[in-house]
C-alpha positions as MATLAB code, in Angstrom:
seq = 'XXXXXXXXXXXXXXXXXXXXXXXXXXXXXXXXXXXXXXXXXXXXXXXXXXXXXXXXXXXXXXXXXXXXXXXXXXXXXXXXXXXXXXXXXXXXXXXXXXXXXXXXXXXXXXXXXXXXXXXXXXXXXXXXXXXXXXXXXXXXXXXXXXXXX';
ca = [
      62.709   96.363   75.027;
      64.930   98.262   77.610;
      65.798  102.010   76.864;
      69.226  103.884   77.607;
      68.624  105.690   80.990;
      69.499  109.751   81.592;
      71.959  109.877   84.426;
      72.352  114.093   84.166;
      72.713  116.635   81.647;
      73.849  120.557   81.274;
      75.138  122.954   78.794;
      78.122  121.390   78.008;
      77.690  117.501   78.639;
      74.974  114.788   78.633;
      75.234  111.306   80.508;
      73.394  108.076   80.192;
      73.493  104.929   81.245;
      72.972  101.147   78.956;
      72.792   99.050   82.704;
      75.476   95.974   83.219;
      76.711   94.432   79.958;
      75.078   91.256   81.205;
      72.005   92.641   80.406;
      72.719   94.724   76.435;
      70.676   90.976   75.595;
      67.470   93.451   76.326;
      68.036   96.205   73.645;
      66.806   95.831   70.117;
      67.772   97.836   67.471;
      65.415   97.569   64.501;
      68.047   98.872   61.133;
      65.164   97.900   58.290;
      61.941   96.450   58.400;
      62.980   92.857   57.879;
      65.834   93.496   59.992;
      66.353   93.816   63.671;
      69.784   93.038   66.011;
      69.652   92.029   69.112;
      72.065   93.042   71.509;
      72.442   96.305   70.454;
      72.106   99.989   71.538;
      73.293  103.162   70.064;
      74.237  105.882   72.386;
      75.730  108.855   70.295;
      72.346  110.491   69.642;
      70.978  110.493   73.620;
      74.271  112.184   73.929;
      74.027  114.459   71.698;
      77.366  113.348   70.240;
      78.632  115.670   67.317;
      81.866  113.966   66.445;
      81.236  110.283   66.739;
      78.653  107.566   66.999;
      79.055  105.008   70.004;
      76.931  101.605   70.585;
      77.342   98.541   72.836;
      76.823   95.368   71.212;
      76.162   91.874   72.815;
      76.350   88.410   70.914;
      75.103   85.629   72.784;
      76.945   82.135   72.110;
      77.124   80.633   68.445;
      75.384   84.355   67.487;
      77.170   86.202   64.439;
      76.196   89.665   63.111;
      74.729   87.211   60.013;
      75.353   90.207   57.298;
      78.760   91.763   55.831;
      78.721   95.451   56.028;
      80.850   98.518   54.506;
      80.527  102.243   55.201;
      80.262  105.321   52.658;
      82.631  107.930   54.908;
      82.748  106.003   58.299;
      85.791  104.319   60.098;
      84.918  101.786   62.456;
      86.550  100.768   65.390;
      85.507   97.856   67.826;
      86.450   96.795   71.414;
      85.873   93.778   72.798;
      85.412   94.096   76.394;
      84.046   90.204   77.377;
      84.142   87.334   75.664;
      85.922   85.095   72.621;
      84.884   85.111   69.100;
      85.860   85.489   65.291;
      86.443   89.049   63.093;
      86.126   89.021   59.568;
      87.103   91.855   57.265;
      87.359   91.326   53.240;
      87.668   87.866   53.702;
      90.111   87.128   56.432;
      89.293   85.467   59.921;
      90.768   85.963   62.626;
      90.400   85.539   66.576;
      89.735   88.298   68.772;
      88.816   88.011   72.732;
      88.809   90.211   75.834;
      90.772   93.276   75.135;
      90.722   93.157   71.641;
      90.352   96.086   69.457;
      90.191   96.309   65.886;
      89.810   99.594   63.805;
      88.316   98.978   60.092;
      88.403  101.946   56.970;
      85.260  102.444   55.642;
      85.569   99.929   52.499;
      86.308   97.323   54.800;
      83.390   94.167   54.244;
      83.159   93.605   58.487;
      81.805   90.842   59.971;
      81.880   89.451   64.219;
      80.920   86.019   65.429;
      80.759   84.628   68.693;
      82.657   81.409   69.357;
      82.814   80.990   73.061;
      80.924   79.750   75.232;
      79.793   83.189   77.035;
      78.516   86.255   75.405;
      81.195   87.977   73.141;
      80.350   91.858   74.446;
      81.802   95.377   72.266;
      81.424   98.651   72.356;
      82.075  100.374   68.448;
      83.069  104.025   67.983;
      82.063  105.076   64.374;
      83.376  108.170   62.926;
      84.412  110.302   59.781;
      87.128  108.953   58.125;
      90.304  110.886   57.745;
      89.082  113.799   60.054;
      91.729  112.972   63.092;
      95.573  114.817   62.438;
      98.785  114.772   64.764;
      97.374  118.083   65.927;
      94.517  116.459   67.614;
      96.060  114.224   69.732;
      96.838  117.677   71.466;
      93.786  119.512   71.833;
      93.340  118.833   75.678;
      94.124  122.403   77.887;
      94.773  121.314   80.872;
      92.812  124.392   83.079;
      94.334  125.822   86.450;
      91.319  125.468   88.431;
      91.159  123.532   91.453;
      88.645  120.256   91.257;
      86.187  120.047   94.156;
      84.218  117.275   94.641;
];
């Protein structure tokens, strides 16, 4: 089973590293005792995320997530970087491929299936639900400090 790898850390920030998406095939993420994923690697926790939870996900071809999910307080939202394959929330189908990105409430019954003929690779941000306001979207400072590299 392959493990995220530490690029750098400090006091503020923490990087890592899941290796090419050709390879996510090599993570395993065990979510009960009778059931494992393959595929798939979270990264908020070697981050030390605080805000958000972040994984990569890889579906080989004719692979589907095989279960219908929901959330208690979570949003979802899912990005499909590679690939061609089928989303399903409560009930309705529809396509999704490269460049796709679909954001789901928490009460939302989610499902993802791969129908090409190459993996279908995503990356899913999870977060608290109703937490994000029109004040947010301008919490950046931009700092006047030179950047040197």
């Amino acid at each position: 089973m392959r493990t995220l790898e530490k690029i750098s850390a400090g006091e503020n920030y923490n990087a890592v590293a899941v290796g090419e998406m050709a390879q996510l095939g090599e993570y395993t993420l065990q979510i009960a005792p009778d059931c494992t994923i393959p595929g798939k690697v979270f990264v908020g926790a070697a981050l030390a995320a605080t805000g958000a939870e972040l994984s990569f996900q890889s579906y080989p071809p004719g692979s589907e997530t095989g279960f219908l999910h929901t959330h208690k307080s979570h949003e979802e939202i899912y990005i499909f970087i590679k690939g061609k394959g089928e989303f399903q929330v409560d009930g309705s189908i529809f396509p999704i491929t490269e460049g796709a990105i679909v954001r789901v409430a928490q009460k939302g019954k989610r499902s993802v299936r791969n129908t090409g003929n190459d993996s279908l690779v995503m990356i899913c941000v999870q977060y608290k639900a109703d937490t994000f306001n029109e004040n947010d979207a301008f919490d950046g400072e931009i700092l006047q400090e030179k950047v040197v590299w």
